[in-house]
N, C-alpha and C positions, 0 to 999 in steps of 0.2 A: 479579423478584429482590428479595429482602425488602434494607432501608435495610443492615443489619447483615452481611449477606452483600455488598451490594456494597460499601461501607468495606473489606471482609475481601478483596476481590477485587482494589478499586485497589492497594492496602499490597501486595500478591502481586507483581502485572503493575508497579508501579513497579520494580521493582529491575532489569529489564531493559526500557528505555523503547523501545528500537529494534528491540525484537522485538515488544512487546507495543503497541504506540501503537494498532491499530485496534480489540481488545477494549476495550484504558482508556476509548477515545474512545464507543466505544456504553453502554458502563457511566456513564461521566461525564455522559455528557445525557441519560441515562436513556431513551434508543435499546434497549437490549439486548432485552426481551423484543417490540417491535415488528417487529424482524425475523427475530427467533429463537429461541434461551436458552441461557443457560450454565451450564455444568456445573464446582463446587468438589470438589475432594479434598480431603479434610481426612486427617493421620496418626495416629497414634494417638494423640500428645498434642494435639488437635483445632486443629492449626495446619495455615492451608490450604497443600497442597504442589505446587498444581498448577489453572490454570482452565481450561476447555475452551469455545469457543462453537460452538453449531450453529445453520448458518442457510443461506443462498443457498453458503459457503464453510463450510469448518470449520477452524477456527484454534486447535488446541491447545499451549497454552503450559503444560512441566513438566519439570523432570527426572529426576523420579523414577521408575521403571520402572515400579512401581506403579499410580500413576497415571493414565501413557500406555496400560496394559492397563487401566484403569480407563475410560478415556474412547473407547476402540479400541471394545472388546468393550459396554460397555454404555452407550453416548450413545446419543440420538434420531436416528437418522439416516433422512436423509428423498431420497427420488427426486430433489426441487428441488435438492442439493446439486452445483455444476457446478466447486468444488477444495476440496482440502484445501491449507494454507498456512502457514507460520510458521516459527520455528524449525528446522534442520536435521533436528535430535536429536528433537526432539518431533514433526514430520512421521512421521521414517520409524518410530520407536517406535508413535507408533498406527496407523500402515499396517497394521505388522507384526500388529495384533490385529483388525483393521476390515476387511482387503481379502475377508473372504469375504461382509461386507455390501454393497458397491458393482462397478459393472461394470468391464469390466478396463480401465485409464486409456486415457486418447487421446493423452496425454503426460505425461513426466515433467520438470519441469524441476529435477537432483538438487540442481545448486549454482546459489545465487542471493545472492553476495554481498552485503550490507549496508554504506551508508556513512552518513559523518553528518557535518555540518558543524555548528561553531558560530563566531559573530564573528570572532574571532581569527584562525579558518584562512581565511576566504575572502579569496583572490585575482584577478586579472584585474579589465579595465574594469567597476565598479560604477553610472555615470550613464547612462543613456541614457534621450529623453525620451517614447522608440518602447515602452519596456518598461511594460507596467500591468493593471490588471484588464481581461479579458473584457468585452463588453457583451451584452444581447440582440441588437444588430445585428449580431452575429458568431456568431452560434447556428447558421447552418444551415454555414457555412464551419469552424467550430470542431468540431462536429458527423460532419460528413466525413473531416476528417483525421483526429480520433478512431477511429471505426471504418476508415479505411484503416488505421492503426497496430493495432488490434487483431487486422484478420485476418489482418496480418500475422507477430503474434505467438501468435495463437492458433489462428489460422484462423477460416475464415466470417465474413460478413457480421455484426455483432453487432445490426444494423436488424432483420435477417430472423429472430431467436432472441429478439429483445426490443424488444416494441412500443413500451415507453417509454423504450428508449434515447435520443430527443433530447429527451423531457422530463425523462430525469436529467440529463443535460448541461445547459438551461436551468436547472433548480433549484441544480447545480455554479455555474455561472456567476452566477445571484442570491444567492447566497452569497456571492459573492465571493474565492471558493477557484480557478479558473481566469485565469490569467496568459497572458500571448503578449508576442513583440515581431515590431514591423513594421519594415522595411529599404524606400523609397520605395511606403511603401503595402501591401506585399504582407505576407504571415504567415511570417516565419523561422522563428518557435522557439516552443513551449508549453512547457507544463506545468503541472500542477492539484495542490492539496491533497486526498488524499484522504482524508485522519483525520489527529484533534492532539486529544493530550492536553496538560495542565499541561506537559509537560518535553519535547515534539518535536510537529511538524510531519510527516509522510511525503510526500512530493511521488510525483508517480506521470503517467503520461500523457507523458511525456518525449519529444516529437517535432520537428526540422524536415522541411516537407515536400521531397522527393529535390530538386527544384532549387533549394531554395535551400543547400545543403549543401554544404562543401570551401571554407565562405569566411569560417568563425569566429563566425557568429552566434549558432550554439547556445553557446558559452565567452562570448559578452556579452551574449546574454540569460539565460542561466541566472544568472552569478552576476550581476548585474542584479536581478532577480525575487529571488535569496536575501537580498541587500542590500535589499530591501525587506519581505521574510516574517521575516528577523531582530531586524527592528524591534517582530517581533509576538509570534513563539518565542523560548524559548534556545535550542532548538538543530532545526537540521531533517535528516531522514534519506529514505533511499530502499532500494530492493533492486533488482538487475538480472542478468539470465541469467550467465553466467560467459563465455559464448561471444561477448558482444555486445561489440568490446572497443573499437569507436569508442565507445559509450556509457561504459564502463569509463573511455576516455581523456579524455573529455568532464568526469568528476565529477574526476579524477585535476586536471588543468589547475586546474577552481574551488577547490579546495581541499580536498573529500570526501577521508575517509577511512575505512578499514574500520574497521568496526564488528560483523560477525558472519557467519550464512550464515543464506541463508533453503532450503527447498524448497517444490515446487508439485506439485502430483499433478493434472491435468485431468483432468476424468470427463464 
């Protein structure tokens, strides 16, 4: 993506920061063409009205009808491609022009609410001296819970579909983007950054494991962990199924609030 075209891309995707945060984030570190590429509309008075990325996901951000038939019908879409993501409106708009390119889903998740916290709203115990970054001596335990959380959410093993699953977790975790708190020793609560631009944070990975659960640690590790990612962001968001509604109740308590809807189409 030429200098001029991503300038023209960030100015787009800023205006809605908690839909758009994971395109901003690949555009902004100059990530975007390494894992895939993105696709500008421009309208007729050459102002862009819509960006599209294709890659491992496809995340079209637009609301212009246009557009979405623009990015549906003539993007690069590729076999590797395992969801489409983003915006409600902008999901199901290029479904509607794209589904005769892809196989028929393996799930849909239609509403996926969006929330967003910034300083002011979070509530609940803030100190605890159990809440901190990830280390490599927690990679293969960190590791585990992750993919149990995923099959559970998506189903399958995500080890057995992706060889370098615990080397992207290790790379997560050198980053410094993986959080946890421990209750005498053991792992209560995650959660990980997954993309951050200039203006949010997205947290994602949202887990305690089954026993430790029904005793408040996910409501003091979480806002915990945001009491300390606030220090970094102005503001941090996430998205979650509409069904999940201990998790619901979980961001509700910290102090999240809506902020929009997301969809996911799994293929």
């Amino acid at each position: 993506m030429s200098r001029a075209n991503a300038a023209a891309a960030i100015a787009y995707l800023a205006r809605a920061p908690y839909d758009n945060v994971y395109v901003q984030w690949l555009i902004e570190t100059g990530q975007v063409d390494r894992f895939g590429s993105a696709m500008l509309w421009r309208d007729r008075s050459n102002a862009v009205g819509g960006v599209c990325y294709y890659g491992a996901q496809i995340v079209p951000s637009a609301s212009d009808d246009e557009a979405l038939a623009a990015f549906g019908a003539g993007g690069p879409h590729s076999s590797r491609t395992s969801m489409i993501v983003g915006s409600r409106r902008a999901v199901e708009g290029f479904w509607e022009h794209a589904r005769a390119a892809f196989p028929t889903p393996r799930a849909v998740r239609s509403s996926q609410p969006v929330y967003a916290i910034e300083r002011a709203m979070l509530r609940g115990d803030r100190t605890d001296a159990t809440v901190g970054r990830a280390t490599r001596v927690e990679l293969d335990e960190i590791a585990e819970n992750s993919a149990v959380m995923i099959a559970g959410e998506i189903g399958g093993d995500p080890r057995a579909t992706n060889p370098d699953f615990r080397g992207r977790t290790a790379r997560v975790i050198d980053a410094g983007w993986w959080w946890r708190y421990r209750v005498g020793g053991k792992l209560a609560f995650m959660c990980n950054v997954g993309s951050a631009s200039t203006a949010t944070a997205q947290l994602q990975g949202v887990w305690s494991p089954p026993d430790m659960r029904g005793r408040g640690f996910g409501s003091r590790g979480l806002a915990a962990i945001c009491d300390h990612l606030l220090d970094e962001y102005p503001t941090l968001c996430l998205y979650v199924n509409d069904f999940n509604a201990p998790a619901i109740a979980l961001y509700d308590r910290v102090g999240f609030e809506r902020a929009g809807e997301f969809s996911t189409i799994l293929l």
